[in-house]
C-alpha positions in Angstrom: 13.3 -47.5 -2.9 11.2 -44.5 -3.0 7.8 -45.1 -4.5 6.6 -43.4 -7.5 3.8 -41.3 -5.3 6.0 -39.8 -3.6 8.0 -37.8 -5.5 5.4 -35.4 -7.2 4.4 -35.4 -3.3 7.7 -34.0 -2.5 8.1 -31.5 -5.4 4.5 -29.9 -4.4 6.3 -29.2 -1.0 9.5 -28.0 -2.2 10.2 -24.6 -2.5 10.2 -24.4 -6.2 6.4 -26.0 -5.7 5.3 -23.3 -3.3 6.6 -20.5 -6.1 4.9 -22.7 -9.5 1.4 -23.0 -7.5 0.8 -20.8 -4.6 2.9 -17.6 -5.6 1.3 -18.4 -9.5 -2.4 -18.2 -7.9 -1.3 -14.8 -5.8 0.6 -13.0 -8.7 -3.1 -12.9 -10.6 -4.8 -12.3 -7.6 -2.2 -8.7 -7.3 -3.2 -8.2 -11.0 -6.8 -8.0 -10.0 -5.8 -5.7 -7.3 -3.7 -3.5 -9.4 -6.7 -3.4 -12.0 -8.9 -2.0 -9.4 -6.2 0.5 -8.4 -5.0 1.8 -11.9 -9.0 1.4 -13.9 -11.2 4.2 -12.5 -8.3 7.3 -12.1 -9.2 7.9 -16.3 -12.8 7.5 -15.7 -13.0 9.9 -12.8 -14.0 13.2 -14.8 -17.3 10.8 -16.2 -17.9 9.4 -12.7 -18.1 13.1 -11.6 -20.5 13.8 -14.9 -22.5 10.8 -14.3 -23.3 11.3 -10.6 -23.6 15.1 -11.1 -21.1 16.4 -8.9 -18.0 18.7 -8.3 -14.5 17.4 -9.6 -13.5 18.4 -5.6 -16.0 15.8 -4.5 -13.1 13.0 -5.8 -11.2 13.7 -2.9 -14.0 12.1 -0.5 -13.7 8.9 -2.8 -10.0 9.1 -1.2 -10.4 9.8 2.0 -13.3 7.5 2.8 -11.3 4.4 1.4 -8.3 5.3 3.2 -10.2 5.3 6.2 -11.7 1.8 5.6 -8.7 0.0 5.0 -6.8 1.6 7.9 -9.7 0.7 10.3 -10.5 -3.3 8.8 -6.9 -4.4 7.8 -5.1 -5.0 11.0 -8.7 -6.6 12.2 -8.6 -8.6 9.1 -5.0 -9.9 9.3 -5.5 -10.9 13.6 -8.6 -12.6 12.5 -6.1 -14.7 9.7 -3.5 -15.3 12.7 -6.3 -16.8 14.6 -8.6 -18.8 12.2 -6.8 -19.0 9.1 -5.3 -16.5 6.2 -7.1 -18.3 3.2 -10.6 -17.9 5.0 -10.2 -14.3 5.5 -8.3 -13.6 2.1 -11.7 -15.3 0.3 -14.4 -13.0 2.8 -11.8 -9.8 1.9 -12.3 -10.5 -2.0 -16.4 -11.6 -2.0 -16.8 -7.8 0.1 -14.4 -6.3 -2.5 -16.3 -7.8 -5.2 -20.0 -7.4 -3.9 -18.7 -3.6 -3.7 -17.3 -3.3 -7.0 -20.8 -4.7 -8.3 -21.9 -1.9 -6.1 -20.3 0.2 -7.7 -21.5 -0.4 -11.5 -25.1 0.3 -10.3 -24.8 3.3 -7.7 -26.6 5.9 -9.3 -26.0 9.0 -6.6 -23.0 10.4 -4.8 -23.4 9.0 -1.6 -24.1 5.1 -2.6 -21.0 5.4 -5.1 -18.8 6.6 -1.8 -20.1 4.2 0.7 -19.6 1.3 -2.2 -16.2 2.7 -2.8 -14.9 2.5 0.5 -16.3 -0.6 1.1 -14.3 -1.7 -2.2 -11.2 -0.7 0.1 -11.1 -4.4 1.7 -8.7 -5.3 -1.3 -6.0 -3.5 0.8 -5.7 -6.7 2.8 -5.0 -9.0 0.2 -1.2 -8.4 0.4 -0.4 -9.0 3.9 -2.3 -12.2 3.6 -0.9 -13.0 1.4 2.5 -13.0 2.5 1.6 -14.6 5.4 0.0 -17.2 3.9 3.5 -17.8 1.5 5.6 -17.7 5.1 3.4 -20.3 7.0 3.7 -22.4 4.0 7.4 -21.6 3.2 8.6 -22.0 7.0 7.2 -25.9 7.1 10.4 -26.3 4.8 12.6 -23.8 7.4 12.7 -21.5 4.2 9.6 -19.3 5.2 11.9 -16.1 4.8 13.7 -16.7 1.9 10.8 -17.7 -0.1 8.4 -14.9 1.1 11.1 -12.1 0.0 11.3 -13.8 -3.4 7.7 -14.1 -3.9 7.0 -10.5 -2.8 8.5 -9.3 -5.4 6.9 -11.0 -7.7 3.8 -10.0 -6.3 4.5 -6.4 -6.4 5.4 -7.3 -10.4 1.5 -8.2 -10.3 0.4 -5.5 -9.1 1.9 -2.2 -10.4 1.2 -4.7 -13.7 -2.4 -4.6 -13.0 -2.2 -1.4 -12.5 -0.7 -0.7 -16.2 -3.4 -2.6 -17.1 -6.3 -1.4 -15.9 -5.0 2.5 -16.6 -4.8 1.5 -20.3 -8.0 -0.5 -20.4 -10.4 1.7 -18.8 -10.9 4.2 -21.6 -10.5 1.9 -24.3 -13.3 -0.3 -22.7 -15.5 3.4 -21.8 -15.2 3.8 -26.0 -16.2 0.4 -26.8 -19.1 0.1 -24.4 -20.0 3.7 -26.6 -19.1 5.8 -23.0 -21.7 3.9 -21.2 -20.3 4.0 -17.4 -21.9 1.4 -15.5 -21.4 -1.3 -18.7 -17.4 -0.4 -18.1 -17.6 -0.3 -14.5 -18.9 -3.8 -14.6 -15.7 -5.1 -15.9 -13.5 -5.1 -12.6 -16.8 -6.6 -11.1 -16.4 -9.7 -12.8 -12.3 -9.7 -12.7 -13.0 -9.7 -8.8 -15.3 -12.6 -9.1 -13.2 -14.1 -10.5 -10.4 -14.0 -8.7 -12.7 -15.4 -5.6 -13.2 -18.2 -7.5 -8.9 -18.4 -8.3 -8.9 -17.9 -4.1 -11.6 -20.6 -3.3 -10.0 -23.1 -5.7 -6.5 -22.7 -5.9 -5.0 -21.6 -2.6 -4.4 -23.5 0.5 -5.0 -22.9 3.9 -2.5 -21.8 6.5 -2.3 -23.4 10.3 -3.9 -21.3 12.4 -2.5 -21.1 16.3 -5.6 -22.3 18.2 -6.4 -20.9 21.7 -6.3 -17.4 20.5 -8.6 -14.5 20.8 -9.6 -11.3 19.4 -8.9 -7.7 21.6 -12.2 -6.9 21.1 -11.4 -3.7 23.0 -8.0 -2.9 21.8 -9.3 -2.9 18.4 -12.0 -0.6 19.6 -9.8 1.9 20.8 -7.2 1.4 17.9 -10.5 2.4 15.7 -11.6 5.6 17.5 -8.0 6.8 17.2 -7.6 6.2 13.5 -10.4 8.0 12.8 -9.6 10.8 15.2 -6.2 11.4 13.4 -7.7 11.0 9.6 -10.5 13.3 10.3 -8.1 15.6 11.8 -5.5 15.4 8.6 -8.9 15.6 6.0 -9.8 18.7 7.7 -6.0 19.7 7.7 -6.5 19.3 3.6 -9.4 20.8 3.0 -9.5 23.7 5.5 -6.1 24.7 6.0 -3.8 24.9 9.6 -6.0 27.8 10.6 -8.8 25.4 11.6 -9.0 25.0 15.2 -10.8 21.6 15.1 -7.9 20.1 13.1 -5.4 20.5 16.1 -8.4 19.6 18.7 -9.1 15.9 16.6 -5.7 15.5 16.1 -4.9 16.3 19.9 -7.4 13.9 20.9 -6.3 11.2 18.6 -2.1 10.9 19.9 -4.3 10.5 23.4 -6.4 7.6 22.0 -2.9 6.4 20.8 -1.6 6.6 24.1 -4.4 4.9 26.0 -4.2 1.8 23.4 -0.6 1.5 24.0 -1.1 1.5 27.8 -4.4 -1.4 26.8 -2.7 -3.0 24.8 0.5 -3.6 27.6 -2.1 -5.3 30.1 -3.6 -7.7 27.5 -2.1 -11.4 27.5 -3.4 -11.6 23.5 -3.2 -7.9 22.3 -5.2 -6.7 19.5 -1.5 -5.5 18.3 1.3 -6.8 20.3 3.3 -3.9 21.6 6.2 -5.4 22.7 6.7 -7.3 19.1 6.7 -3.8 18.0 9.2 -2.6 20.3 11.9 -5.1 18.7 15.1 -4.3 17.1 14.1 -6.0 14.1 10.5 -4.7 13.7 10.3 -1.1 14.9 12.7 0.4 11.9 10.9 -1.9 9.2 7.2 0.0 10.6 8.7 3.3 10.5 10.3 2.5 7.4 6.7 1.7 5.9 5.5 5.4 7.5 7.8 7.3 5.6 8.1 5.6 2.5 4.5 6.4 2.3 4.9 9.9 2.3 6.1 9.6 -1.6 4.8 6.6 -2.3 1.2 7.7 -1.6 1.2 11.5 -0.8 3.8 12.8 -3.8 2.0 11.7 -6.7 -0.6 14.0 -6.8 1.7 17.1 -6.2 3.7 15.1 -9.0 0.9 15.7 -11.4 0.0 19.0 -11.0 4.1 20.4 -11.4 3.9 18.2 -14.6 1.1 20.1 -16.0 1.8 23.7 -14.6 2.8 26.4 -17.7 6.0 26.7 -18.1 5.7 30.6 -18.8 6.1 30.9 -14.9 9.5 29.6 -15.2 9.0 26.0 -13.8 6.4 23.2 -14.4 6.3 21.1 -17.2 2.9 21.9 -19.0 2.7 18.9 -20.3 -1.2 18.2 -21.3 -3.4 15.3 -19.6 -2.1 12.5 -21.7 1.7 13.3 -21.3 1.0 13.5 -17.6 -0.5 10.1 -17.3 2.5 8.8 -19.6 5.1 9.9 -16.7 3.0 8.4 -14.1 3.4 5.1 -16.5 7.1 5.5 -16.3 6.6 5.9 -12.5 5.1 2.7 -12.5 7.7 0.5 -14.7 10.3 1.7 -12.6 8.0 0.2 -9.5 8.2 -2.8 -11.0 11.8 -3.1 -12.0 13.0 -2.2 -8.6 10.5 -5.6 -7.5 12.2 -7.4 -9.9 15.8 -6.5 -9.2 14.8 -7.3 -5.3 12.8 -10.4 -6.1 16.3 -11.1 -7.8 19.2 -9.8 -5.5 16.8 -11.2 -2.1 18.3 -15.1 -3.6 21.8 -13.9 -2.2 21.9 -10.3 -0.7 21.4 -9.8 2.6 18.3 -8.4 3.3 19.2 -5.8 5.3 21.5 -4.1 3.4 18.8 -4.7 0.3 16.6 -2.5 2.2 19.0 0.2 3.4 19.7 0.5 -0.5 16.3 0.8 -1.6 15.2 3.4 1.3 18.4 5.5 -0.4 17.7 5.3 -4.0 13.9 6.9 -3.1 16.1 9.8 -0.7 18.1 10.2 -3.4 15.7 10.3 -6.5 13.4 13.0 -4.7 16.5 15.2 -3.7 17.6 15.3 -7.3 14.2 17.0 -7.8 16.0 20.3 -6.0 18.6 21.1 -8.5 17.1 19.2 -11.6 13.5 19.6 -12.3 12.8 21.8 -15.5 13.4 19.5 -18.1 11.3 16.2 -18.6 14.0 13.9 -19.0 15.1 15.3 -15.2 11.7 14.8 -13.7 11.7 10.9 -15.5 15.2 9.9 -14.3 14.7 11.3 -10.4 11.3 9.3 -10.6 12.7 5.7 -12.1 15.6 5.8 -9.3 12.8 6.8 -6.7 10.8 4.6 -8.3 13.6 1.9 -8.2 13.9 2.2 -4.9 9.7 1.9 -3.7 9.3 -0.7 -5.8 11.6 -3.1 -3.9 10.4 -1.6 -0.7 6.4 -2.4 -1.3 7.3 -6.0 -1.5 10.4 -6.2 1.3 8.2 -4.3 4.1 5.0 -7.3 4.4 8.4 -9.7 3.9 10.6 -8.5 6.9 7.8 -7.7 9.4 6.6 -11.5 8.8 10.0 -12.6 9.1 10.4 -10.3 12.4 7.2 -11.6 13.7 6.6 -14.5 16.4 4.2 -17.5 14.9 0.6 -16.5 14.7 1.3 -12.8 14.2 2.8 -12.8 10.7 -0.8 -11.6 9.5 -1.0 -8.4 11.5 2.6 -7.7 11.4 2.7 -7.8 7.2 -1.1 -5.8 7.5 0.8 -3.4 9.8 3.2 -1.7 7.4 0.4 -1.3 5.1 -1.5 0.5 8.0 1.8 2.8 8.9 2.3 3.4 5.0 -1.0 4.6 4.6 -1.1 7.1 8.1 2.3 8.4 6.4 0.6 8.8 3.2 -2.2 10.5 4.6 0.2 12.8 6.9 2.5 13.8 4.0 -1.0 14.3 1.6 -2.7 16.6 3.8 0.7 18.5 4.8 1.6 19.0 0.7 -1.9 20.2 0.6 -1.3 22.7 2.6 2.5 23.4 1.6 1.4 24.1 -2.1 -1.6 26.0 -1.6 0.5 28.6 0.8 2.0 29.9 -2.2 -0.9 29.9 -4.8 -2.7 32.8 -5.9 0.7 35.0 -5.7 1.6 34.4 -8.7 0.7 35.2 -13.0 -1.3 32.1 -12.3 -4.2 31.9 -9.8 -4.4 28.4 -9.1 -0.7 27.2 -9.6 1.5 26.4 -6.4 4.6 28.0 -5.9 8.0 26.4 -7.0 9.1 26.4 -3.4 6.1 24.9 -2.3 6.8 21.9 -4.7 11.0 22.8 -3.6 9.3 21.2 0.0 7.6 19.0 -1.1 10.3 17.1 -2.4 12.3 17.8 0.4 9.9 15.9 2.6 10.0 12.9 0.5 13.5 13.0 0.0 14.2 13.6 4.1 11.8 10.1 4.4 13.7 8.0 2.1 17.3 8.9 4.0 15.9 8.4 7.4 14.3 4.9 6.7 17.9 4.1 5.7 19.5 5.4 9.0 16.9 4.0 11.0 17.4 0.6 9.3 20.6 0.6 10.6 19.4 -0.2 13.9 18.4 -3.5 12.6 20.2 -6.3 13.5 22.7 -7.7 11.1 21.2 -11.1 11.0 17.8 -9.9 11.0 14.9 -11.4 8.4 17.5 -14.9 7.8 15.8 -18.5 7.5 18.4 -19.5 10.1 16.8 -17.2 13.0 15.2 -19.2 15.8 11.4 -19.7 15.3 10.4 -17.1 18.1 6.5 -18.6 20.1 3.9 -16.6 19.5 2.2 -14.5 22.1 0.1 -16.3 24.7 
């Protein structure tokens, strides 16, 4: 007969016990992160006021964080892989935290931008995350399954957080009686906190011992990334006509070239090119590149076509508070779409899931071409683009850790973050660039042109369709609990 111990041991080990306690202690820890994402856009214009300088100078705050997390994340998730996802998921929140105390108290331009891209390490709480739900999940030979379930209800977390801290940050600016650093202490302590919930609550993954860290490769990988950022910020802010831009990006799909060729010799790569190379992982990367050109690099061009005056027959000059109402809209529709995967990922296959999803974001930003002057058009093409990113911020982290060999689901999940953010960063620069070629022509000095935003949404639209075609290429029985357990790189 089965002894009364055991069976609260066995329930703790059961699926159902890995989504009540492990995916329960995650989900708060993607509110936090969506708090820090969604709480300081409406304080922005005071941040500028406080530290006394141009509105232009937000951009930096951008750039600079982007950088961060492109540089630290797949160094992060290889350290997880090797010595274990928990220990690097609490060092990733203390940093974020110490910089968001930073942040509170950093009284000039340069210490609030050094402490705001040092805030960036949140980025890697995700793909630890998932990792950290597959190791446990595969124990029970349900490591895929699970981990698409629970990503969804991690990205639920976050865009909530998000919601959250948008609506909470000038509610708690006008109760602190606009003083800044009092409200700016307020994500400070959430992300305290949620070192604490991390410390606590969450338990460590098995690490695969004998590994090491490409000390090199990751050098190289480094110097490249910032040759192509700096390349694509100087692309933004100065235009195609500026030689340097071509001469740093030239110089950076070298550096590419050179790690690739590194990275082939090494016996534990800093990024395993030939995992990279499969069937089932190659499309699901590219996938995360373009789905970052509208997740990340449309929303900005999104805002300014909302407010433009309709006197110059498009726009929707809609003031500051209708604007950030359609970016809330935006942001239910991200997390309906994570529901409806976290729901249809029990029984649909997951290939076709993310086929669908790529569509429904090619086919939300094409409806843009024919249908954008009324409000209600601009809402509907953004809840089915919407729809569609949603599902595919959570399936992305899932499928590469399904595709990858034991001890690499770390930097395989971080890795689709890194690819959506270099599309992101591509597609920002390039609209910046698309949009200003047509400003100053027109009644209005500093609107862009409606065929500027015309390609715009083109772009985004072109990235949603070819995710789904390249998809394709994906195996049929790709991302399945019942694929053989493939060794991890020696």
């Amino acid at each position: 007969m089965q002894s009364a111990r055991s069976v609260p041991s066995s329930r703790l080990t059961s699926p159902l016990g890995i989504t009540a306690s492990l995916i329960g202690w995650f989900v708060l820890v993607e509110i936090v992160s969506g708090i820090l994402q969604g709480y300081y856009v409406p304080l922005f214009s005071d941040i500028v006021a406080h530290l006394g300088v141009h509105d232009s100078d937000v951009n930096w705050f951008e750039a600079a964080q982007l950088l961060l997390s492109a540089l630290v994340v797949p160094i992060l998730a290889k350290l997880g892989d090797m010595y274990g996802h928990k220990k690097i998921l609490l060092i990733a929140a203390i940093l974020t935290a110490g910089a968001s105390w930073w942040l509170a108290f950093a009284g000039s331009f340069w210490s609030f931008l050094i402490a705001w891209a040092l805030q960036g390490f949140y980025v890697v709480w995700l793909p630890l995350e998932v990792a950290l739900i597959f190791e446990r999940g595969r124990r029970q030979n349900r490591g895929v399954s699970t981990t698409r379930r629970a990503a969804g209800l991690l990205v639920v977390g976050l865009q909530a957080g998000a919601i959250i801290g948008a609506l909470a940050a000038g509610r708690i600016f006008a109760a602190t009686n606009e003083n800044l650093p009092l409200t700016l202490i307020v994500p400070a302590i959430a992300v305290s906190l949620v070192a604490i919930v991390i410390w606590i609550g969450v338990p460590e993954s098995e690490p695969v011992r004998g590994r090491r860290l490409d000390t090199g490769g990751f050098v190289i990988l480094a110097f490249a990334l910032l040759l192509v950022t700096s390349a694509l910020t100087f692309l933004r802010l100065n235009g195609p006509g500026f030689v340097w831009t071509w001469l740093l990006l030239a110089a950076g799909v070298a550096v590419f070239w050179w790690f690739v060729r590194f990275e082939l010799r090494q016996s534990d790569p800093a990024i395993d090119i030939r995992v990279l190379k499969r069937p089932e992982m190659w499309p699901v990367q590219a996938t995360a590149a373009l789905i970052g050109i509208s997740l990340l690099g449309a929303q900005g061009p999104l805002s300014t076509y909302a407010g433009t005056d309709t006197s110059l027959g498009y726009g929707l000059g809609l003031d500051a508070t209708s604007r950030s109402n359609i970016i809330g809209v935006y942001l239910v529709s991200l997390i309906v779409g994570a529901i409806i995967f976290a729901v249809l990922s029990r029984r649909g296959n997951p290939r076709v899931i993310l086929i669908g999803a790529s569509a429904l974001v090619g086919i939300g930003y094409a409806l843009f071409l024919p249908f954008h002057l009324e409000l209600w058009q601009v809402l509907l093409n953004l809840s089915i683009a919407g729809l569609g990113s949603g599902a595919l911020v959570g399936a992305l982290p899932a499928a590469a850790a399904a595709a990858a060999p034991r001890g690499q689901t770390g930097i395989s999940s971080a890795l689709t973050n890194t690819t959506k953010t270099i599309g992101g960063t591509f597609a920002s620069a390039i609209f910046g660039v698309v949009l200003a070629a047509g400003a100053g022509t027109l009644v209005s000095e500093t609107a862009a042109s409606l065929g500027g935003y015309l390609a715009v949404w083109s772009i985004c639209a072109a990235g949603g369709f070819l995710a789904a075609v390249l998809l394709f290429f994906v195996p049929k029985v790709a991302f399945s609990d019942s694929q053989p357990t493939v060794p991890a790189a020696n």
